[in-house]
DOLOPA-615022 format. One record per residue (C-alpha): y, x, z; residue number from 1. Coordinates in steps of 0.001 Angstrom, whole numbers. Layout:
// residues N
        v        u        w   nr
        Y        X        Z  NUM
...
//
This chain:
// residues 669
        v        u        w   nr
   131967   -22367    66273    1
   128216   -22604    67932    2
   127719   -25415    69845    3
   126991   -25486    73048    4
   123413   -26024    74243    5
   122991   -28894    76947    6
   121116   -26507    80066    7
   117642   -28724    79999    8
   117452   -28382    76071    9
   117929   -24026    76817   10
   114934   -22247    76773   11
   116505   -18709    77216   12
   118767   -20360    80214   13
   115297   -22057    81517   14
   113076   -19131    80811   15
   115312   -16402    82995   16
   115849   -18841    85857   17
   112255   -19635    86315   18
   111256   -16029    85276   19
   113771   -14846    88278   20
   112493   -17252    90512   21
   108957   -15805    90091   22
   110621   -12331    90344   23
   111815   -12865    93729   24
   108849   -14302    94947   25
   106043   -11901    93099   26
   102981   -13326    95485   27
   103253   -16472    93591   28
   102078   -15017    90421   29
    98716   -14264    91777   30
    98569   -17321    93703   31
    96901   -20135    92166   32
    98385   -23664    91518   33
   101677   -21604    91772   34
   102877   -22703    88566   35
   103058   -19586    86878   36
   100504   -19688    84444   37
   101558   -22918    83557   38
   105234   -21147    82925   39
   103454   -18597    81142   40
   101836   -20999    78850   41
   105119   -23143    78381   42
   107113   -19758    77406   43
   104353   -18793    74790   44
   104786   -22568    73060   45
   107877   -22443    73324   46
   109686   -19058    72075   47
   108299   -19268    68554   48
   109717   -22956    68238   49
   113331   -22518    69414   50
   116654   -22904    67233   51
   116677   -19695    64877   52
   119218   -17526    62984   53
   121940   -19986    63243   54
   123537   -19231    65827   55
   124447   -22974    66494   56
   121259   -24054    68031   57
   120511   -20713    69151   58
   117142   -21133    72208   59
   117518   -24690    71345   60
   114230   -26318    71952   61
   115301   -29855    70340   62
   114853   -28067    66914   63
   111426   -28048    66673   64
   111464   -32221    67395   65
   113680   -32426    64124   66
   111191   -30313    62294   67
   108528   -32280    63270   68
   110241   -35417    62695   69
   110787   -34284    59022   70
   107028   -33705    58731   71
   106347   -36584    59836   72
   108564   -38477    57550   73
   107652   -36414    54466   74
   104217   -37513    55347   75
   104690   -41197    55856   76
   106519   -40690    52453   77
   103415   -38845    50634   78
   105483   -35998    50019   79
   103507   -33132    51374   80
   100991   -31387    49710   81
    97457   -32620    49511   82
    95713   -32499    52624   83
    92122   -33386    51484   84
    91434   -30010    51000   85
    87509   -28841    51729   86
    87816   -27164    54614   87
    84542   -27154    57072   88
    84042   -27665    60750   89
    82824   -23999    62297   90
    83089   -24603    65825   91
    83018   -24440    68820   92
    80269   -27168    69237   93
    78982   -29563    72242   94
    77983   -26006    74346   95
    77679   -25958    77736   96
    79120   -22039    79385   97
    76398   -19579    79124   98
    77392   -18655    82673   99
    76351   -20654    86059  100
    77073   -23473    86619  101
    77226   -23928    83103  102
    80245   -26287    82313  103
    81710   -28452    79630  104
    83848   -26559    77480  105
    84906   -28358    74150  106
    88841   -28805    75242  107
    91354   -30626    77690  108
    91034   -34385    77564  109
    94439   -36219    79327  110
    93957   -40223    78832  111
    90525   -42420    78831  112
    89604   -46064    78608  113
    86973   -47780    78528  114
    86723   -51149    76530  115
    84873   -53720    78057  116
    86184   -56677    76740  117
    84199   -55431    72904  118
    81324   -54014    74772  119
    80611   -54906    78226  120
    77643   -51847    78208  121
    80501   -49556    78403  122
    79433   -47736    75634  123
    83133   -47864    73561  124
    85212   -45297    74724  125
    88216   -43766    73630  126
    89291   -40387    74665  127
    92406   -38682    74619  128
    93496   -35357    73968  129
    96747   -32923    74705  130
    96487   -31530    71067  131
    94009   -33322    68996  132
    94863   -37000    68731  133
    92732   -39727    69845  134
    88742   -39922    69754  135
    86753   -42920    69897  136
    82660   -43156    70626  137
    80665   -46554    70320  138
    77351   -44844    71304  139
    78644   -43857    74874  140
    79122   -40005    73716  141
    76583   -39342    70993  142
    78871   -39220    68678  143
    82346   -38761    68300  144
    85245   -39890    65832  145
    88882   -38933    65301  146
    91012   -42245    64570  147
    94528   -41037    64226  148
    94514   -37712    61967  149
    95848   -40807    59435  150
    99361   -40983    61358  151
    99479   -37496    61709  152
    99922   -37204    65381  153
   101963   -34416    66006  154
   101850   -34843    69987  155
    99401   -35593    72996  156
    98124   -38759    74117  157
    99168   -39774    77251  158
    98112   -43393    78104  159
    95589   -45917    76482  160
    95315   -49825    77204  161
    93373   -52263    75388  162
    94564   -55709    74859  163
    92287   -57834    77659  164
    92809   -60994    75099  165
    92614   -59458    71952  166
    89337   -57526    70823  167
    89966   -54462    69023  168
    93726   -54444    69910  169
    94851   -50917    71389  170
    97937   -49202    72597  171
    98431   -45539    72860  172
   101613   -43694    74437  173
   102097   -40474    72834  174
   103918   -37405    74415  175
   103671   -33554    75438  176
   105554   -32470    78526  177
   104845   -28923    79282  178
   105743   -28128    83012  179
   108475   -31415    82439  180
   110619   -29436    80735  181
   111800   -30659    77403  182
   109142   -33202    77008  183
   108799   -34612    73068  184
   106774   -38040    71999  185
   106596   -40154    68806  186
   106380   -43060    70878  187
   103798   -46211    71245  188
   101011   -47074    68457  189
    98881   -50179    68465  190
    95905   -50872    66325  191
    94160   -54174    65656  192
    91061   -53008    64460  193
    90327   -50605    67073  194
    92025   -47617    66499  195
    91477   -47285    62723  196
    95126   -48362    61206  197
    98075   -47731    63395  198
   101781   -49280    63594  199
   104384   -47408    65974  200
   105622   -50299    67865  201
   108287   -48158    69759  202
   109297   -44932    67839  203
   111094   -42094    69276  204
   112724   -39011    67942  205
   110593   -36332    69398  206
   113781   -34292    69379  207
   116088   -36451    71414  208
   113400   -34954    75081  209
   111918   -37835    75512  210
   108482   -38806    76832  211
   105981   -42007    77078  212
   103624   -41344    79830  213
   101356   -44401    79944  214
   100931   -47506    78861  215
    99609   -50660    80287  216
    98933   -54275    78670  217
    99407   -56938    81597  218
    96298   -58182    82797  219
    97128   -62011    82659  220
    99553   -62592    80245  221
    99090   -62372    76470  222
   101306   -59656    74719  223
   103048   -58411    76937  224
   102858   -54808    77511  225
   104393   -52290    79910  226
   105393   -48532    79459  227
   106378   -45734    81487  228
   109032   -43859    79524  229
   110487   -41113    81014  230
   112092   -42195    84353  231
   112257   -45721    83291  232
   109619   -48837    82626  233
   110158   -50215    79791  234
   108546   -54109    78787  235
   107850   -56205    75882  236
   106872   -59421    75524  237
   105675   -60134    72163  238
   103491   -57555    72030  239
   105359   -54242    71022  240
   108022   -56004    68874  241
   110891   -55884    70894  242
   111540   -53765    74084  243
   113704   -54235    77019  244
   114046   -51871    80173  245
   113537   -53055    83542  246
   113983   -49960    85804  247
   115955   -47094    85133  248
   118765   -48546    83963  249
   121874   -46523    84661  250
   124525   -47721    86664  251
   121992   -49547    89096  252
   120411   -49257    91850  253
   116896   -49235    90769  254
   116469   -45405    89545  255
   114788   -42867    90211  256
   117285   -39893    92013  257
   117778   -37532    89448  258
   120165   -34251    90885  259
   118588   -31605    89271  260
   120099   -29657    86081  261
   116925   -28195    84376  262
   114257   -30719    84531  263
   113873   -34279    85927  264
   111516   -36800    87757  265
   109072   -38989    85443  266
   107423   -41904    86686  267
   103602   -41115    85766  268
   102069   -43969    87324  269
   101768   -47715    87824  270
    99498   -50536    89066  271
    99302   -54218    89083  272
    98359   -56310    92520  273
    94872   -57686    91522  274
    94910   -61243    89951  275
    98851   -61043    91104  276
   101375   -62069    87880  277
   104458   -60116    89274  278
   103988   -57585    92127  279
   103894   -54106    89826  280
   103660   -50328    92529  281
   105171   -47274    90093  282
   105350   -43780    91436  283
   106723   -40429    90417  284
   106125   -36904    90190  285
   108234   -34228    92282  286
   109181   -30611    92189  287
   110898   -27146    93775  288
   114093   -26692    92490  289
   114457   -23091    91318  290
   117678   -20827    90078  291
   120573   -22309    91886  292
   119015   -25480    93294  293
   115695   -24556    95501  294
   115025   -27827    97284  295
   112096   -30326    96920  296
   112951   -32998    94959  297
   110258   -35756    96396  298
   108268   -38079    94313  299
   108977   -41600    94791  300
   106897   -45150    95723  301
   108935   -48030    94334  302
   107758   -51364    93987  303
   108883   -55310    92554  304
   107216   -58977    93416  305
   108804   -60139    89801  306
   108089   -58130    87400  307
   107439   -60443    84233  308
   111364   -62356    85197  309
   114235   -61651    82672  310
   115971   -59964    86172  311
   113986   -57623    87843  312
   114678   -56349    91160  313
   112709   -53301    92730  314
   112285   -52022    96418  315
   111575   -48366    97394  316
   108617   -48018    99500  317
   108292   -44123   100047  318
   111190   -43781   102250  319
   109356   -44963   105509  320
   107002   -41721   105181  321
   109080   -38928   103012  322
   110030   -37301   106397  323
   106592   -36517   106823  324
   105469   -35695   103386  325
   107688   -34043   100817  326
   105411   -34794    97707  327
   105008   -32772    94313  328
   103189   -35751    93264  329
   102048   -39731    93616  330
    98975   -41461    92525  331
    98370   -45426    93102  332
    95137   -47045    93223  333
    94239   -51217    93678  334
    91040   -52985    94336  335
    89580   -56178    93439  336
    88080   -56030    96635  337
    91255   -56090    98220  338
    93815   -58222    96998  339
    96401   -57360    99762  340
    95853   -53319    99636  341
    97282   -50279    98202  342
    96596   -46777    98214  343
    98462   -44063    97803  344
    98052   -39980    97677  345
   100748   -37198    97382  346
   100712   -33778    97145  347
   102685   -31933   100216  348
   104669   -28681    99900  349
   101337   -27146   101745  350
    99018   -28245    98657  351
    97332   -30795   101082  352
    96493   -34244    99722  353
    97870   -37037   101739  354
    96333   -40196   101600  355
    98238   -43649   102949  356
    96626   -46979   102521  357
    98697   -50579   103338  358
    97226   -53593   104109  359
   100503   -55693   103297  360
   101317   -55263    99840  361
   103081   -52317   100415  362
   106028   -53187   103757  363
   103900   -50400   105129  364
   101909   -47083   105052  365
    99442   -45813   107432  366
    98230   -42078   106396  367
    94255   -41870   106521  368
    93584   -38620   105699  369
    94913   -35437   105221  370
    92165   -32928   102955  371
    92721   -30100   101079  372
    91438   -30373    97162  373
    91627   -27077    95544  374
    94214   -27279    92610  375
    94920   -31075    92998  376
    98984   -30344    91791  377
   101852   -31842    89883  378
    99243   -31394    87235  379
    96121   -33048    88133  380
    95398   -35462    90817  381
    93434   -38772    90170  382
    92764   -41802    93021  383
    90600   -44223    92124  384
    88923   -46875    94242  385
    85612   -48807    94112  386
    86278   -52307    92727  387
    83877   -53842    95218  388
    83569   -51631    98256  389
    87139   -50533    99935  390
    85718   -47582   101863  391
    84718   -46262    98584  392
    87804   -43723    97561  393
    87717   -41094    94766  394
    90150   -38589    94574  395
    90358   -35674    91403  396
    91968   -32504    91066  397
    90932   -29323    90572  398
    87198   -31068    91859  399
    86040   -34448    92713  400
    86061   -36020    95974  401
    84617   -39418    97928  402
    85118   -40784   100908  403
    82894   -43241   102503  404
    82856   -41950   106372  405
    84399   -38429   105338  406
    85069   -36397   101917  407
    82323   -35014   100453  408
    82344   -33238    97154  409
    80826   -34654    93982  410
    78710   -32716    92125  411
    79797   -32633    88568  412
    76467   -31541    87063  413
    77694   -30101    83572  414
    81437   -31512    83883  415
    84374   -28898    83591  416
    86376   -28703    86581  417
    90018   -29818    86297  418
    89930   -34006    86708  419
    92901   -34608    84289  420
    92365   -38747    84068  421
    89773   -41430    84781  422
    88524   -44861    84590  423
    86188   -46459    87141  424
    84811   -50298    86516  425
    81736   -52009    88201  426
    79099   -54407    87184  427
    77081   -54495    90150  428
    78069   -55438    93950  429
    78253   -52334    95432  430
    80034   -48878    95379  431
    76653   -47058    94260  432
    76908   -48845    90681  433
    80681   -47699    90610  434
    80756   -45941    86721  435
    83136   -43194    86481  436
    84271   -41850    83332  437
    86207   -38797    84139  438
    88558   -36690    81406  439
    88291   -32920    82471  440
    89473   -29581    80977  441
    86148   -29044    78874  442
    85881   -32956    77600  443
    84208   -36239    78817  444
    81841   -37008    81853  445
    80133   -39915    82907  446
    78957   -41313    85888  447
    76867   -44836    85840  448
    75968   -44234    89940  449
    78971   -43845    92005  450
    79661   -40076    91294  451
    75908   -38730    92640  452
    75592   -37430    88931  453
    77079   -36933    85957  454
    76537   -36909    82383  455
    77957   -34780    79774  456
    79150   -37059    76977  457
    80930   -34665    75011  458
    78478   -35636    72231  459
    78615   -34738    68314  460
    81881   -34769    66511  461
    84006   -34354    69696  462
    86135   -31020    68062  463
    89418   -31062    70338  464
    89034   -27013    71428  465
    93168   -25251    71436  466
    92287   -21773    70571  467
    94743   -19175    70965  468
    93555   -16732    68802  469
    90397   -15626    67237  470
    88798   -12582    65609  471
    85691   -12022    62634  472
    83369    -9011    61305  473
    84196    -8295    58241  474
    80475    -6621    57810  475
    79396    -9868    58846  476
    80617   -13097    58293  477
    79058   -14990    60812  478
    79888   -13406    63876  479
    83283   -15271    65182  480
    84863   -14620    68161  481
    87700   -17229    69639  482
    89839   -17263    72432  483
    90307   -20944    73959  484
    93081   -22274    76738  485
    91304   -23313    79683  486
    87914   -22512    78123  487
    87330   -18893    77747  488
    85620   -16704    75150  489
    83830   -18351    72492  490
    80888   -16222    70033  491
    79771   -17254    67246  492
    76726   -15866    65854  493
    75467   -17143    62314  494
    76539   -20605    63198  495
    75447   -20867    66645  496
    78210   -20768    69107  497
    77663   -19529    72823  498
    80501   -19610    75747  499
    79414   -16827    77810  500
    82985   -16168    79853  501
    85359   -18556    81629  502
    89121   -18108    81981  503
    91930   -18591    79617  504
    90996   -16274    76094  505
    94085   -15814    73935  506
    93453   -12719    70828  507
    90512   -11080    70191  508
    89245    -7781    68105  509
    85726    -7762    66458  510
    84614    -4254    65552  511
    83226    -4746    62353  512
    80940    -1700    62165  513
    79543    -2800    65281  514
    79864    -6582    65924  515
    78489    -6673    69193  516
    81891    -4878    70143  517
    85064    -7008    70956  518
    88050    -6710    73012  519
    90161    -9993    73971  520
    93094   -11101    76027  521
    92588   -13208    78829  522
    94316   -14176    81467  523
    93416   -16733    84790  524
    89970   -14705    85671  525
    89171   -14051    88572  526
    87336   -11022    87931  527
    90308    -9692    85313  528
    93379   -10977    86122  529
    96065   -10676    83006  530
    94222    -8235    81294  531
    92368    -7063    78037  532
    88700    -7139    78750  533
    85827    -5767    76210  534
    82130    -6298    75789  535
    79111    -4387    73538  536
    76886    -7086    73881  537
    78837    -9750    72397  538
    80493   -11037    75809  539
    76864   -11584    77676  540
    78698    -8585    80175  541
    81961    -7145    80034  542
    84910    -5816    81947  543
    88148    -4507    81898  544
    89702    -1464    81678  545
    90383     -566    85656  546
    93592     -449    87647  547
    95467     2154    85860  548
    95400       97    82361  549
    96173    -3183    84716  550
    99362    -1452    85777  551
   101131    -1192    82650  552
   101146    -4756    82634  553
   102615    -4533    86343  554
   105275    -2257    84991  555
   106479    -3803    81636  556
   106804    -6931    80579  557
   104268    -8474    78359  558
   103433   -11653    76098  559
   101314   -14059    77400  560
    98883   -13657    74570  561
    99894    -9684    73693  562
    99481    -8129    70204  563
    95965    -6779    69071  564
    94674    -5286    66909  565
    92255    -2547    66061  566
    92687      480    63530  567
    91302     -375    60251  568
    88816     2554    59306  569
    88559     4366    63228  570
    87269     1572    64789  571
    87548     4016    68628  572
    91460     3277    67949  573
    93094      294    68937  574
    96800     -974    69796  575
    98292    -2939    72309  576
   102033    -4083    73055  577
   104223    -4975    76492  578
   107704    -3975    76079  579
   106152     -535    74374  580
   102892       66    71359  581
   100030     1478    73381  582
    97066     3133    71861  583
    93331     4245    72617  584
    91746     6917    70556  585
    88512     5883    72754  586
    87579     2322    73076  587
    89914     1424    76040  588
    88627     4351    78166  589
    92014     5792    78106  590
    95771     4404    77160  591
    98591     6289    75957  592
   102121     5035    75233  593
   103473     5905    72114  594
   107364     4866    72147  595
   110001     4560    74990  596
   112079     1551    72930  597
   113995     1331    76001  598
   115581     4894    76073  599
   116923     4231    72264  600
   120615     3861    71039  601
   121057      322    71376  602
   118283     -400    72662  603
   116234    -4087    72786  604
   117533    -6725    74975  605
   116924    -6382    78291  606
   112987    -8045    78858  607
   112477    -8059    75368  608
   108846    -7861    74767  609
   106832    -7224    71531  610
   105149    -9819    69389  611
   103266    -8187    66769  612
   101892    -5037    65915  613
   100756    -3738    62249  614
    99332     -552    60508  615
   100538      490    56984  616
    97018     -242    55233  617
    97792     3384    53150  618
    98810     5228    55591  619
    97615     5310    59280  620
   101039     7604    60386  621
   102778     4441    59943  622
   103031     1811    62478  623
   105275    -1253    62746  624
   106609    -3137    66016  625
   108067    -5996    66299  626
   109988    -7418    69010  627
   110081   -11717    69758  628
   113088   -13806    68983  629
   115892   -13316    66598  630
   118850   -11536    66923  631
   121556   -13424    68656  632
   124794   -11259    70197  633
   127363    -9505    67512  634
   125548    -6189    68233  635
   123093    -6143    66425  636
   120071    -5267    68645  637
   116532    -3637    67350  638
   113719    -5927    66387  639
   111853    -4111    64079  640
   110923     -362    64362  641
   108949     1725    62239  642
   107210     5055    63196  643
   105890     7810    60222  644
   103862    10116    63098  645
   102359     7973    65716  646
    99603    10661    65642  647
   102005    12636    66907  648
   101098    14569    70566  649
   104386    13203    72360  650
   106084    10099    71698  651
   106144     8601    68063  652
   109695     8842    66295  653
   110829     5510    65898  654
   113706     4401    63307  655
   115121     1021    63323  656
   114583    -1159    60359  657
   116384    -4907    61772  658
   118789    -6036    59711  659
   120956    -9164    60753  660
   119320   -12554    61747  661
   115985   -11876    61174  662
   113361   -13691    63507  663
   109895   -11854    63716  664
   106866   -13378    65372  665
   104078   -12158    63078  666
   102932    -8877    61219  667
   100285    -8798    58814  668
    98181    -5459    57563  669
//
């Protein structure tokens, strides 16, 4: 008998509630800081990892934690295959975009710190990444090391904290949480020796949905360490031996309000009164309910006064002002400067950043500000303040922000947009020495003067880049192509790389009897939309293919990153692939479709959309399709079809060649 899949563990379930949701409200997917891209992205992870042909863990998304587990396992226990093969670093390299204003672009950078009890010049700095494990410099950015390909880290890097009495002692949370739903993490690893040997102090099943999403030593007391795992704060005091939970616990009253079936609220957040050995603030994100349940599920403020005592007791703080501010989002901020202060921002249901301040540990809020920060979500959104000057208030997001008498926005010289974390420290006495060090979408940036200028520090070595997909001449070897999440189009040419277009790049075609010709997917422009784009000049110009080749995506449904692929002697021809195989006979100018799969006996699921594409190398009649995802009900549906005449001047013939569980996600000429 198949077992029953718990609803937040579903990804079919989850996929065609949110993908109705978006359905019934169509605006939103051209609307940015919508969500939907960020859907998009999480169903493109996600449907190639989900429980396969046995139908017991059919779209069950905790599979691919117990497959990861194993690999981790097998490698602790030396029993995969040599990994020291020779393999040789390409690219992309430390490049700025080849476009005004000419941004960072390496890759997406989530947790930094900054440690200043080894080197007070703030030179040590370890960066971490969403894909790519952790990264440390000791030369302020020069140069760049990874420090935990030895573990393997199979997850993000969420949180870093150094031990303030230790030297050299380092914790790191782990974790990936993809639009919070069915988050996976390995746990907490500390080093002694700064970041070069690791020990998990607090190991999780990455298949059980669970996530660590910072981690914090306490600043006064030796060994003991705090962690913010899932909706619960977890604390040890011997310095990552033993763990005990002190809010979350069920069947109390200190918990965060959890009433929705598909996803849940994580706290994200915490800080420490200054030079205070108890009082601890935590805070939460929010979200929209969607499917059955479309409320606002707030973000909450919670705070204790004894937070190092064997019984801790909390008191929640956001209820005075959630009337007035329904919040996707919290972020906490302390000074030095102000012992009794502490500041909060939320994001409302109208994308506007709130900001509240309280002058009495937190009994009350008074709301300074409202502003708007373009893309400051559930996402991103940073607060820091100025460790000696209280007036002095940064706030990230989809920019950076300061207020001294009103907002003004920071110029970020090379830095990527997208703030994803930060660390701010002082050694002078006032806000104009205030170093930032600021994690963004295309890597590191540094500011030694308060945020009037910044510094890419993305240095040598720093090789974190997620490509989705990536093409090469076969005429010429080094001409490389790559598409990159949140970076755009890469080019290679003989070595040197160039990033001449920003948006999200996913596949992309290199005409080998003409290099300088490509095509690529790309999606998040705001010149192109969700589109396939081309170029002749190796992506210094290109464009799309007009409205009438942007409506078939309109009409069908597609993959995020759709099939591509170009004919392998008529280099004119190429093929596409929403729910039906597309060709061009003429370089994009014109489109034809060449199969209805829908209007077949037994047809494809409803929504079913194709994932790869191939051409019979010895015959170019024959084409192969293949549809995502396995075959589930006890009719057999079509996954794989074959056609012997797609030269043909109507639609192709198409025969069906599935056979019985069979799980297709990748076609190879």
């Amino acid at each position: 008998m198949a077992q029953s899949v718990p609803p937040q563990f579903d990804f079919y379930q989850i996929r065609d509630t949110k993908k109705a949701y978006y359905d019934a409200n169509p605006s939103l997917k051209s609307t940015a800081g919508s969500g939907y891209k960020d859907f998009l992205r999480w169903e493109y992870f996600w449907k190639t990892r989900i429980g396969g042909a046995d139908s017991s863990t059919k779209g069950d998304m905790r599979t691919y934690g117990i497959n990861l587990e194993t690999l981790q396992n097998a490698f602790h226990k030396s029993q995969l295959v040599d990994l020291t093969s020779n393999w040789q670093f390409l690219g992309p390299k430390n490049i700025l975009n080849s476009n005004s204003p000419y941004l960072q672009c390496i890759g997406k950078v989530t947790a930094i710190f900054v440690d200043l009890l080894i080197d007070p010049s703030g030179k040590t700095i370890y960066a971490g990444t969403e894909s790519s494990g952790l990264w440390k410099t000791t030369d302020k950015g020069s140069h760049w090391k990874n420090i935990t390909d030895q573990i393997p880290l199979l997850c993000g890097i969420t949180g870093i904290s150094g031990d303030p009495f230790q030297e050299n002692a380092i914790y790191i949370s782990t974790g990936t949480n993809p639009m919070g739903l069915y988050p996976y993490s390995f746990g907490i690893y500390k080093s002694l020796d700064g970041g070069y040997s690791w020990n998990n102090v607090c190991p999780l099943a990455p298949w059980m949905g669970n996530i660590i999403t910072n981690v914090v030593c306490h600043p006064s007391i030796p060994n003991m360490v705090f962690a913010l795992f899932d909706d619960k704060i977890i604390r040890s005091k011997d310095g990552g031996v033993n763990w005990d939970t002190i809010f979350g616990k069920t069947n109390t009253p200190f918990r965060l309000t959890q009433d929705f079936i598909y996803r849940k609220k994580f706290l994200i957040d915490f800080e420490f009164k200054p030079e205070s050995l108890d009082t601890l603030y935590i805070c939460s994100n929010g979200f929209k309910g969607y499917g059955p349940d479309t409320k606002w599920h707030t973000a909450e403020l919670w705070k204790t006064l004894n937070s190092t005592s064997s019984d801790v007791t909390w008191t929640r703080l956001d209820t005075s002002f959630a009337s007035r501010m329904v919040s996707w989002r919290y972020e906490l901020a302390v000074t030095p400067a102000d012992k009794m202060s502490v500041y909060l921002i939320g994001v409302d249901t109208n994308d506007r950043q709130r900001l509240y301040k309280s002058r009495d540990n937190g009994k009350s809020f008074i709301q300074r500000n409202i502003v708007h920060i373009p893309l400051a979500d559930e996402n991103k959104l940073e607060l820091m303040v100025s460790p000696v000057d209280t007036s002095r208030l940064y706030i990230g997001g989809g920019f950076l922000y300061s207020l001294v008498d009103f907002w003004k926005k920071l110029e970020l010289g090379s830095g990527h947009y997208d703030v994803r974390c930060s660390y701010i420290y002082n050694s002078g006495s006032s806000a104009s020495s205030d170093t930032l060090v600021i994690g963004n979408d295309g890597g590191v940036s540094f500011s030694p003067a308060g945020g009037n200028f910044f510094e890419n520090i993305n240095g040598e070595g720093l090789n974190i880049t997620q490509l989705y997909g990536m093409g090469a001449a076969n005429s010429n070897s080094g001409m490389i192509s790559a598409g990159a999440l949140d970076n755009g189009i890469f080019v290679s040419t003989d070595g040197g790389w160039s990033n001449p277009l920003a948006c999200d790049g996913g596949n992309v075609v290199v005409n080998p009897s003409d290099p300088q010709k490509m095509f690529a997917n790309v999606w998040g422009s705001m010149d192109f939309g969700y589109n396939i784009i081309h170029t002749t000049d190796a992506w210094q110009t290109s464009s799309g293919f007009g409205s009438g080749f942007a409506q078939i995506f309109h009409n069908e449904p597609s993959s995020y990153n759709r099939p591509l692929l170009m004919h392998l002697y008529n280099h004119e021809t190429l093929f596409t692939g929403c729910r039906n195989v597309y060709r061009t006979i003429n370089e994009g100018d014109n489109w034809r479709r060449v199969s209805i799969f829908e209007l077949m006996n037994n047809p494809v699921d409803s929504g079913a959309i194709l994932s790869a594409i191939a051409i019979a190398p010895s015959n170019d009649s024959i084409v192969y399709a293949a549809f995502e995802g396995p075959t589930w009900s006890s009719i057999i549906r079509k996954k794989l079809y074959k056609t012997t005449n797609q030269w043909k001047d109507s639609i192709a013939d198409w025969v069906d060649l599935s056979f019985d569980n069979i799980s297709l996600g990748c076609l190879s000429n």
